[in-house]
C-alpha positions as CSV (number, residue, x, y, z in Angstrom):
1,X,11.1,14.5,0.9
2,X,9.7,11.9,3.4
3,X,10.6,8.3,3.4
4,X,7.8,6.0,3.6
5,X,7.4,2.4,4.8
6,X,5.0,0.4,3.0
7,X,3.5,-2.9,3.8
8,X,1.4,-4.8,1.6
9,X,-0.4,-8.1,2.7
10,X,-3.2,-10.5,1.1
11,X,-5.9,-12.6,2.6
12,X,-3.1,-15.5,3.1
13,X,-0.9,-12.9,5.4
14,X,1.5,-13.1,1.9
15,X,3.2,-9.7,2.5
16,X,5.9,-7.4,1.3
17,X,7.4,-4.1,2.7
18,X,8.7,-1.7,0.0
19,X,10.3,1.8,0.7
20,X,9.5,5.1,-1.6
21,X,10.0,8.5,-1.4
22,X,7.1,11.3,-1.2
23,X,7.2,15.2,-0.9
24,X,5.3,14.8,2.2
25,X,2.5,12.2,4.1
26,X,-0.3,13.6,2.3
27,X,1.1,12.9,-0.6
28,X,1.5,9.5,0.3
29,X,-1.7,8.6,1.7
30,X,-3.3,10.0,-1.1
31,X,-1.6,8.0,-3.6
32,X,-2.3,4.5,-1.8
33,X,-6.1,5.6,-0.5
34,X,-7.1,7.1,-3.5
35,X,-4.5,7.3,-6.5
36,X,-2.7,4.8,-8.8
37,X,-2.2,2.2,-6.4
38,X,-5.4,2.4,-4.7
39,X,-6.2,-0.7,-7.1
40,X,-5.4,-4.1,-6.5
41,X,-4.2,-4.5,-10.2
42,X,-1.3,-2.0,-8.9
43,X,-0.9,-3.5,-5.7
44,X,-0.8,-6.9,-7.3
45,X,2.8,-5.8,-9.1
46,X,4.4,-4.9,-5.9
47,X,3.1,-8.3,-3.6
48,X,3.4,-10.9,-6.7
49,X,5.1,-9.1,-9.3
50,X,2.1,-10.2,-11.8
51,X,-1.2,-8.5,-13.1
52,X,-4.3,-9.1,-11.2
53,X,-7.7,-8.5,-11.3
54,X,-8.9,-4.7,-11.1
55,X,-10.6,-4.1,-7.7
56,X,-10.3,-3.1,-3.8
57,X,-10.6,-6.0,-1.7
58,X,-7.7,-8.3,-2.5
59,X,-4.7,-6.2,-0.8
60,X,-4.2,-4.1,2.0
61,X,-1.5,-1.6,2.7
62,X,-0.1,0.2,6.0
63,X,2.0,3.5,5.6
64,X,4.9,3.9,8.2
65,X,6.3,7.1,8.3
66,X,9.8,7.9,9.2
67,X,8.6,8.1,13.3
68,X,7.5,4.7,13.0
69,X,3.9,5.8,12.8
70,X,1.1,4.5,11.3
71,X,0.1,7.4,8.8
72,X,-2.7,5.2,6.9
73,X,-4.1,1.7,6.6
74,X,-6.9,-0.3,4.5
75,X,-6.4,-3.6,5.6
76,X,-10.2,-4.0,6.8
77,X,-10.8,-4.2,2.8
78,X,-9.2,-7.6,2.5
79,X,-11.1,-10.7,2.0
């Protein structure tokens, strides 16, 4: 099991950081890039704690991994 940092920011620079546990950083990335929270309806929970509008461009993310590495980011798709 890895831990795994995540940051998640909006268009205003609103952000939160929340910590989960993977089997590994694939498993991760692939989660956030293309899986379940790959949607800003799912993002929306974790930053606001409400439901928002299906889509991609309203939150970013940035996966830390234990090293303090950045193992994956999307912020470009915020607008």
């Amino acid at each position: 099991m890895v831990d795994i940092s995540i940051l998640i920011q909006d268009s205003k620079k609103n952000s939160t950081t929340i910590n989960m546990k993977y089997e590994n950083e694939d498993d991760a990335i692939y989660m956030w890039s293309e899986g379940n929270y790959a949607c800003d309806c799912n993002r929306g929970l974790f930053l606001i704690g409400d439901d928002v509008e299906c889509g991609t461009n309203k939150f970013g993310v940035t996966l830390i991994s234990n090293d303090r590495e950045i193992i994956y980011t999307d912020m470009e798709r915020v607008v």
